[in-house]
N, C-alpha and C positions, 0 to 999 in steps of 0.2 A: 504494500500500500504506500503511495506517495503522500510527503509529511504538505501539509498546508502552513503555509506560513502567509500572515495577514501585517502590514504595517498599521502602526497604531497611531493616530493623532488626536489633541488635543482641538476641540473647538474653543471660540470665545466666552461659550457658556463654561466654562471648564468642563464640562463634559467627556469621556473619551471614548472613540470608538472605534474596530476595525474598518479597517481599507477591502472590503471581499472583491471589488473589482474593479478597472477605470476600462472607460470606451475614450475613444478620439471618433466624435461625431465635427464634423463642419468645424475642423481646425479648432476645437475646442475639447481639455479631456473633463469629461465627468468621473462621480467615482460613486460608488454604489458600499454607503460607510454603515455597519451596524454599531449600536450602543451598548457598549461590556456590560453595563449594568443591568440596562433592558432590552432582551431580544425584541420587544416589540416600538423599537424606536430606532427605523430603519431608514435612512436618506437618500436621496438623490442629490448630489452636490456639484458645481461647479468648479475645477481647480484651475486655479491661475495664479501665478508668482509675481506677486506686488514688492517695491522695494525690495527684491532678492529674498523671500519669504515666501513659503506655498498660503496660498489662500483659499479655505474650502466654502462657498456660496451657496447656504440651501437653494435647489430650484423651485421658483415657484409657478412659472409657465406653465399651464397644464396640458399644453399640445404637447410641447416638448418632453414633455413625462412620458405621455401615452406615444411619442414614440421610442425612448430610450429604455423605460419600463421591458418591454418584449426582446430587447437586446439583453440590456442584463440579465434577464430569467435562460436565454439562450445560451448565453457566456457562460451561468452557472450550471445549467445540465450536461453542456460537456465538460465542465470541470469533474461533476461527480462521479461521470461516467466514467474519468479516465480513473479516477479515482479504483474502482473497483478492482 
Protein backbone atom coordinates (compact mmCIF):
# COMPACT_ATOMS: atom_id res chain seq x y z
CA UNK A 1 0.00 0.00 0.00
CA UNK A 2 1.30 3.55 -0.98
CA UNK A 3 1.91 5.94 2.40
CA UNK A 4 -0.28 9.27 1.66
CA UNK A 5 1.25 12.09 2.70
CA UNK A 6 -0.85 15.43 2.91
CA UNK A 7 0.91 19.17 3.44
CA UNK A 8 -0.54 20.84 6.38
CA UNK A 9 -1.38 24.64 6.53
CA UNK A 10 -2.33 27.08 8.77
CA UNK A 11 -5.20 29.51 7.77
CA UNK A 12 -5.95 33.16 9.07
CA UNK A 13 -8.41 31.61 11.30
CA UNK A 14 -5.65 29.78 12.94
CA UNK A 15 -7.33 26.88 11.89
CA UNK A 16 -5.23 23.92 10.29
CA UNK A 17 -5.95 21.62 7.62
CA UNK A 18 -4.74 19.20 5.11
CA UNK A 19 -3.78 19.84 1.49
CA UNK A 20 -5.74 16.37 -0.10
CA UNK A 21 -5.37 17.88 -3.58
CA UNK A 22 -4.53 21.05 -5.86
CA UNK A 23 -5.83 21.31 -9.73
CA UNK A 24 -4.33 24.04 -12.16
CA UNK A 25 -7.66 25.17 -13.61
CA UNK A 26 -7.24 28.55 -16.09
CA UNK A 27 -3.68 29.33 -14.91
CA UNK A 28 -5.00 29.26 -11.49
CA UNK A 29 -4.19 26.38 -8.61
CA UNK A 30 -6.92 25.48 -6.22
CA UNK A 31 -6.56 23.19 -3.57
CA UNK A 32 -9.03 20.94 -2.10
CA UNK A 33 -7.97 21.51 2.01
CA UNK A 34 -9.71 19.23 4.93
CA UNK A 35 -9.95 20.58 8.61
CA UNK A 36 -7.78 18.15 11.24
CA UNK A 37 -10.08 18.90 13.71
CA UNK A 38 -13.31 18.51 11.77
CA UNK A 39 -13.63 16.10 8.96
CA UNK A 40 -16.78 17.93 8.00
CA UNK A 41 -15.10 21.23 7.38
CA UNK A 42 -13.86 20.73 3.84
CA UNK A 43 -12.67 23.70 1.25
CA UNK A 44 -12.23 24.70 -1.99
CA UNK A 45 -9.46 27.27 -1.90
CA UNK A 46 -7.77 29.51 -4.17
CA UNK A 47 -3.64 29.57 -3.92
CA UNK A 48 -1.75 32.25 -4.97
CA UNK A 49 1.70 33.71 -3.58
CA UNK A 50 1.34 37.25 -2.37
CA UNK A 51 4.53 39.08 -1.02
CA UNK A 52 6.59 35.77 -1.54
CA UNK A 53 3.82 33.95 0.89
CA UNK A 54 1.27 31.20 -0.34
CA UNK A 55 -2.08 32.55 0.14
CA UNK A 56 -5.01 30.20 0.41
CA UNK A 57 -8.68 32.19 -0.76
CA UNK A 58 -11.92 30.25 0.31
CA UNK A 59 -13.93 30.05 -3.14
CA UNK A 60 -16.85 31.60 -3.07
CA UNK A 61 -18.10 31.43 -6.85
CA UNK A 62 -20.43 28.94 -7.13
CA UNK A 63 -20.06 28.06 -10.83
CA UNK A 64 -16.73 27.65 -10.39
CA UNK A 65 -17.24 25.18 -7.45
CA UNK A 66 -19.73 23.13 -9.43
CA UNK A 67 -17.05 22.98 -11.96
CA UNK A 68 -13.90 22.12 -9.88
CA UNK A 69 -16.01 20.01 -7.30
CA UNK A 70 -16.24 16.94 -10.01
CA UNK A 71 -12.42 17.26 -10.66
CA UNK A 72 -11.40 16.88 -7.37
CA UNK A 73 -13.92 13.86 -6.59
CA UNK A 74 -12.17 12.47 -9.85
CA UNK A 75 -8.56 13.28 -8.68
CA UNK A 76 -9.48 11.43 -5.45
CA UNK A 77 -10.81 8.04 -6.85
CA UNK A 78 -7.98 7.59 -8.71
CA UNK A 79 -6.00 8.23 -5.94
CA UNK A 80 -7.62 5.58 -3.81
CA UNK A 81 -7.66 3.29 -6.60
CA UNK A 82 -4.13 3.26 -6.88
CA UNK A 83 -4.01 3.00 -3.44
CA UNK A 84 -5.34 -0.59 -3.30
Amino acid sequence: MDKLEYALVTLKNNKQYFVLEDILYQYDTYDLILNVEDENDVKIVLQEVKNGKTVFTPLEDKDLLKTLSPLFEERIKIKQSNIK
